[in-house]
C-alpha positions as CSV (number, residue, x, y, z in Angstrom):
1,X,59.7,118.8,35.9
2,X,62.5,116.9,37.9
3,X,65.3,115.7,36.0
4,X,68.3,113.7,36.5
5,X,71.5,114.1,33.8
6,X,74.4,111.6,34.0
7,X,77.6,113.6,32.7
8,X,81.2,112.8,31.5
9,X,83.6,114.5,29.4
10,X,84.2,113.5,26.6
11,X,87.1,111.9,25.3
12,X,88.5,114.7,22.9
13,X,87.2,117.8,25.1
14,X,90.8,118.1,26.6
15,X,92.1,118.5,22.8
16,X,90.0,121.3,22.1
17,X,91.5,123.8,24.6
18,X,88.9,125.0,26.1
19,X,88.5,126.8,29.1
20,X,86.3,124.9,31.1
21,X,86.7,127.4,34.6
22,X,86.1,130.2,32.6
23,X,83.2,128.4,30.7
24,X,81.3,127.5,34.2
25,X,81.9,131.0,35.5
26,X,80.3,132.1,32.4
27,X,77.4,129.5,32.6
28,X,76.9,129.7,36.4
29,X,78.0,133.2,37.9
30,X,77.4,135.0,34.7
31,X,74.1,134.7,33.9
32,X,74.7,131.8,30.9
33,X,72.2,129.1,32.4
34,X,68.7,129.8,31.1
35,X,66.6,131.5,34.0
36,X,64.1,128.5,33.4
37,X,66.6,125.9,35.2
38,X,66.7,125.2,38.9
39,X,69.7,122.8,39.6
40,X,68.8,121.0,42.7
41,X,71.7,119.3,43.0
42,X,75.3,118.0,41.6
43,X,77.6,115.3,42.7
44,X,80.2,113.8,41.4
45,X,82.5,110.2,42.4
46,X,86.2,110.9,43.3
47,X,88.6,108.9,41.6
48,X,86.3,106.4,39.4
49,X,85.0,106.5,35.9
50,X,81.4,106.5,37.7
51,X,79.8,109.8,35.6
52,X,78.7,113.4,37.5
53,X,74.9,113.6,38.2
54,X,73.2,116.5,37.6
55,X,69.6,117.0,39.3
56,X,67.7,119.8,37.7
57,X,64.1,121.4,37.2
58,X,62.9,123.0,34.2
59,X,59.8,123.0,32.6
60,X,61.2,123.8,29.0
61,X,62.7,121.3,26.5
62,X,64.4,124.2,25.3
63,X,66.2,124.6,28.2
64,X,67.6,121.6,28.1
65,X,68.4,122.1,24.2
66,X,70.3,124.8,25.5
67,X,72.2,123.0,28.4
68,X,73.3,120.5,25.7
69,X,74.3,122.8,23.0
70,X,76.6,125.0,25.7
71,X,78.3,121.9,27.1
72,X,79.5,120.2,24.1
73,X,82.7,119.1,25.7
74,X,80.6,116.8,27.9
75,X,78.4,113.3,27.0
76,X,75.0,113.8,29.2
77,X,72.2,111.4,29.1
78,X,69.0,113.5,30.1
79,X,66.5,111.5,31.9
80,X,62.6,112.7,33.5
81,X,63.2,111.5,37.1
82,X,60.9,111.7,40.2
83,X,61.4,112.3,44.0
84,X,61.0,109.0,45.4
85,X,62.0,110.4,49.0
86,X,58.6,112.8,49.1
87,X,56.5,109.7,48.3
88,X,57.8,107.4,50.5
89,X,57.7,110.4,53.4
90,X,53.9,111.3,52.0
91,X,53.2,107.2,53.0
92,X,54.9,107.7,56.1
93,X,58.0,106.2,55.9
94,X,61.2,107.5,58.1
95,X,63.5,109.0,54.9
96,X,66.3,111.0,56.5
């Protein structure tokens, strides 16, 4: 299932002195992200308070469990989302 994450730090994550390079190194190059999560994509707003947006796939609630328990320095709000861009394509719209 598709989902869509919107992500910020929170306020008191910079207090807590955590190493949040070596953290995603861990998480991304290391083999911390659960195998059952796909991220399809990740974008973020310069210079605005607008929040990061994760796109991921995952078929396990646990996964996502797990993606909130290892980021506690970050506020996400988790939502189901769906590809509007397929559907529109499959009723033959020009989406590029």
């Amino acid at each position: 299932m598709l989902y869509v994450a919107f992500l910020k730090n929170k306020p008191r994550a910079m207090m807590d002195n955590v190493d949040i390079m070596a953290k995603s190194r861990k998480w991304w190059n290391e083999g911390g992200k659960p195998a059952g999560i796909k991220t399809v994509a990740f974008y973020g707003a310069l210079g605005t308070e607008t929040p990061d947006i994760y796109v991921f796939e995952t078929d396990s609630h646990e996964d996502i469990r797990k993606i909130l328990d290892y980021w506690k320095e970050m506020d996400f709000d988790v939502h189901p989302a769906f590809d509007f861009a397929t559907l529109f394509r499959a009723q033959g719209m020009n989406i590029s």
